[in-house]
N, C-alpha and C positions, 0 to 999 in steps of 0.2 A: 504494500500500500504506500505511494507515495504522500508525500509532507502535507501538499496540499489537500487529500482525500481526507489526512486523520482531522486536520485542520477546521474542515469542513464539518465535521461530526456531530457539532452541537447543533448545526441547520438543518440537517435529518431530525432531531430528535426535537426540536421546535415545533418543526411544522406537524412533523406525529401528534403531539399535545393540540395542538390546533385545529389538525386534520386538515388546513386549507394553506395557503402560500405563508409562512414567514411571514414574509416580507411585500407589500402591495397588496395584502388580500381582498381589499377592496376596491372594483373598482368598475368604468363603464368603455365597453367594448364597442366600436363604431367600424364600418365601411368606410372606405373615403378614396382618395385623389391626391399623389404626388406629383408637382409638377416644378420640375428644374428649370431655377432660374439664372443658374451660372452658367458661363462658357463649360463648355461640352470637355476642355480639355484644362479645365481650373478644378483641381480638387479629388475629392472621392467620386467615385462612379456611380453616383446612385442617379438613378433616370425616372422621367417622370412615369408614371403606372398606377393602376389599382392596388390600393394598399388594405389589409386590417390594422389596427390600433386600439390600446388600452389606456386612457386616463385615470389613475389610478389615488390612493394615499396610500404611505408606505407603513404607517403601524395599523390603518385602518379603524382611528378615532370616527367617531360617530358625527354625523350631521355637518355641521358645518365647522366644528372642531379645528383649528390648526394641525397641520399637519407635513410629513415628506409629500410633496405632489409628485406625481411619474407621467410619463409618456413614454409607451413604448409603440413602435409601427413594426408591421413585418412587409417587407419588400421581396415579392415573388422574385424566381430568377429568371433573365432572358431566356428568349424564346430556345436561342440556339444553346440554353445552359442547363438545361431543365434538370441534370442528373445532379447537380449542385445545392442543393435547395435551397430557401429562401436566407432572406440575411434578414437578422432582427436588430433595430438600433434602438438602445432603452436609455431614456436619461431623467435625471432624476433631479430635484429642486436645490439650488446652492444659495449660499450668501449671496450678495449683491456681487458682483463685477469676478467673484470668483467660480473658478473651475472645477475644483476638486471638493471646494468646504461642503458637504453635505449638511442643510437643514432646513427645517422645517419655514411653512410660506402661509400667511393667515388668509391669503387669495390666490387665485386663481391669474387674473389680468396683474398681479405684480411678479409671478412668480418668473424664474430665467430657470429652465431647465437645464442639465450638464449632461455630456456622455462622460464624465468622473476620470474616463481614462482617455487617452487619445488612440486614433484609429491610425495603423499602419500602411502606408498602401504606396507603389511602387518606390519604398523603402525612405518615403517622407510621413511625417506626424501632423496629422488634423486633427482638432478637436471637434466636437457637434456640439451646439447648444441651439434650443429652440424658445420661441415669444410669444403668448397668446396674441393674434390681433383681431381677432374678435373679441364682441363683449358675450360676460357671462355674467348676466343679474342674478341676485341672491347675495345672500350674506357670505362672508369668510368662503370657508373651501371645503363647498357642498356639492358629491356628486351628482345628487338630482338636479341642483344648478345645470350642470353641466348636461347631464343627457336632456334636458329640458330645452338645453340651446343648442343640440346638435336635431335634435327632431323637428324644433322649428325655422331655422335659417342656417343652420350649420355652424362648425366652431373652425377657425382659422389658426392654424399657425406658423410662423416663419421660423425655415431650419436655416442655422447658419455654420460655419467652418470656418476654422481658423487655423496657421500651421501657430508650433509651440510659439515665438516669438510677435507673432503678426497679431494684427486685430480681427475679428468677425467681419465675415462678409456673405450677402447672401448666396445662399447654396438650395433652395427648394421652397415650395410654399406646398403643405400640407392639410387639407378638409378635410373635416368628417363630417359626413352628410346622412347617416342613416346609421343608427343604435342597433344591433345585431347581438344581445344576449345570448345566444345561443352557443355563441362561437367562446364563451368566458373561458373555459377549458384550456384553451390554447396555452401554454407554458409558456414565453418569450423567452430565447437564451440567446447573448449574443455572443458568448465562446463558442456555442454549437453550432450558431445558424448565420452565417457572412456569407458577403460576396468571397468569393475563391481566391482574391488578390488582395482580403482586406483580414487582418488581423487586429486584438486589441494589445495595447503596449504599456506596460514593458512584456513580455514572454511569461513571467511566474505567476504575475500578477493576474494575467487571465486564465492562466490553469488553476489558481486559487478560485477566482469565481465559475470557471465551467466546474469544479468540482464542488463551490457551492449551489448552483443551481441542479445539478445532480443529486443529492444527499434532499435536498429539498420536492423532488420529485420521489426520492426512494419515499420521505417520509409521509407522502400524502398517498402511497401507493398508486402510484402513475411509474406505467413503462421508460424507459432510457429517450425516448423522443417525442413524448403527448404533446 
């Protein structure tokens, strides 16, 4: 068993106690529409297509509670790629102007989402971070807010990348236009599931989380891929 496996051990046995995610348990699953707004040869590859997504809280406080906010999208693979499966980009709520500080956002329209790690991809570092630019009425950071404004005009948001030293630029604008419960089951992993040419960085630090997302699926008894 490697380091990162035993490491992992207490997020199996968490979500066993829970029976449900750790981590994000709660949250609203939408359809929607990627559409890239950057040069085609600026950045990560991600292309404009039919996406799923999950806006989420990350302890899964009640009502409009503060809380971690999440977005995760899953990006089918190209047509000519299909034996690759899809890539999932999850990012999760930080302090102001930073990248990595994981915490908690009393709203929704204030919050800046992170991808926490930077994305590797033809052996340059991007980071993701995403912006509500649509509004979501309701107090604090209430899912029903949110599926309330995805069923009635859609929720908007803008992805953006940045290499380690540079600033944000835009890289996608992201809808969700239709509430899809059905589909909550979906696990998002983003060690498991990339583009073929994108990893996350540094190396350790993503086999620590694919084997925490692993250990977290053992514990709610769900197969190696749900």
């Amino acid at each position: 068993m490697q380091a990162s496996d035993i490491a992992a051990l207490p997020i199996r046995f968490g979500a066993a106690l829970r029976n449900r995610r750790l981590f994000h348990p709660s949250g609203v699953m939408a359809e929607g529409i990627l559409e890239r707004v950057a040069p085609e040869d600026e950045g990560l590859p991600m292309q404009s297509c039919d996406v799923i997504a999950r806006v989420s809280k990350g302890v899964g406080l009640p009502g409009a509670a503060p809380d971690v906010a999440g977005l995760a999208f899953r990006i089918p693979p190209p047509p000519d790629l299909r034996s690759c499966g899809p890539w999932d980009v999850l990012l999760a709520s930080t302090l102001a102007g930073s990248r990595i500080g994981l915490a908690p956002t009393a709203s929704w329209t204030g919050a800046t989402f992170s991808s926490l790690m930077p994305l590797r991809y033809h052996n340059r570092l991007w980071w993701v971070r995403a912006r509500l630019a649509s509004g979501v009425d309701g107090p604090g950071l209430s899912l029903a807010a949110v599926e309330e404004a995805i069923s009635a005009d859609g929720v908007v948001f803008t992805i953006e990348q940045a290499p380690p030293t540079g600033g944000f630029r835009p890289l996608a604008r992201l809808t969700l236009r239709h509430v899809d419960p059905s589909t909550d089951d979906i696990a998002f992993d983003p060690a498991m599931h990339s583009d073929p040419e994108v990893e996350l960085a540094p190396r350790w630090l993503g086999d620590f989380r694919r084997s925490a997302y692993r250990r977290s699926r053992e514990g709610r008894g769900e197969g190696p891929d749900t």
